[in-house]
Structures are given as C-alpha cells and as structure tokens.
N, C-alpha and C positions, 0 to 999 in steps of 0.2 A: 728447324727448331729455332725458335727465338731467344734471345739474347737471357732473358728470365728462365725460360726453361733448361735451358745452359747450366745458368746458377742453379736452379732445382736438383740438378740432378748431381748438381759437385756437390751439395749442403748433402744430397740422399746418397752418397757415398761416403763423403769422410773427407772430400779431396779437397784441398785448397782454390780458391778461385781469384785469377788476378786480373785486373783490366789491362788493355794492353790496345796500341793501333798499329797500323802497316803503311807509312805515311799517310795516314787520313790529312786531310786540311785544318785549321783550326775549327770550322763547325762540326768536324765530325770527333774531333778529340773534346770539344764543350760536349758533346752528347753521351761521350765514354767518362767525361770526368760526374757528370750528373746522376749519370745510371749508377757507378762506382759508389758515387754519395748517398745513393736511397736504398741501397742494401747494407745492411750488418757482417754480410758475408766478405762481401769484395773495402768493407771498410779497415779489414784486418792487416792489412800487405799494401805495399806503394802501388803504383800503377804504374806502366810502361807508357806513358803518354808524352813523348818531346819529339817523337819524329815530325813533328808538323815543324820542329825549328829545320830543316829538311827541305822546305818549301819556299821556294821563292817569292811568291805573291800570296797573298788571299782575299777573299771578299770581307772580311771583316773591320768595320771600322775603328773599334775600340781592340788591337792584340792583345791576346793572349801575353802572359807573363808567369815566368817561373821565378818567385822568391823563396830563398833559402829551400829548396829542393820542393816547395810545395805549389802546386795550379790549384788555387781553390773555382769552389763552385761559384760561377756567380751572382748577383741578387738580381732581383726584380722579375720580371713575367718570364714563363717559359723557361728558356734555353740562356736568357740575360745577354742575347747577341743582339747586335745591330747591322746590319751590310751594307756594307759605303756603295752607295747608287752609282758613282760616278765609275769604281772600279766593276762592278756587275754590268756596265753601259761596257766598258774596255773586253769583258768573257765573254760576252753575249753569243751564242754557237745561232741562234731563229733569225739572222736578217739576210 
C-alpha cells in the first residue's frame, strides 16, 4: 500500500495520521516533510522527522535545518534539494 493510501484509510477511519522516519537520510526526511505538507490530514500533528540529525554524513548540499521546532518544506522544483557531486563521487557503491 502506498504512503497515500496509508492516509486513505486513517481519514476513512477516524484515526490520526502522523508523519514520522526511521533514520531515513536528509532526502528521505525532504520527501516526509513534502508529503506531510500536501495533505490536510498529516498537517494536523508535528512530525517525527529529526532522526536524520542521527546521520553522520549526507549527500545533500544545502542541510536541512530545524528552527524553533519547525523543518519547513522547501521552495523551488520538486523536492527543493541539491546533492553535493563531490560528496555522491566520495558514496559511489558502481566503480
């Protein structure tokens, strides 16, 4: 079941719905924080999104930041990430 139909079926019960991760990395906490933001349901309650302070590195070139308890969503295309080439050349698992 997908992430939406998740929520479908908490709205078609009555039950609350919170966003939450399990150390994901910062790109996967921008894609809990976005989905979070384009529901009415999940905008009700905080989200459980800081395990990525958890992580030692990430690809991302602009971090993530929590002011005053809030991760907002961020602007521009898509997901509003960048991934620093130089640290993604450092992960690379294909050579």
């Amino acid at each position: 079941m997908t992430a939406a139909g998740v929520l479908d079926q908490c709205e078609a019960l009555g039950a609350e719905a919170v966003i939450g991760n399990q150390i994901d990395g910062q790109v996967g906490t921008l894609c809990a924080v976005a989905f979070g933001a384009a529901h009415r349901a999940t905008t009700r309650r905080a989200g459980e999104l800081s395990n990525y302070l958890d992580v030692a590195h990430d690809l991302l070139a602009d971090l993530l930041v929590i002011e005053g308890g809030t991760l907002r969503v961020r602007e521009g295309a898509g997901l509003g990430l960048i991934i620093d080439p130089a640290k993604l050349e450092h992960y690379r698992l294909d050579r």
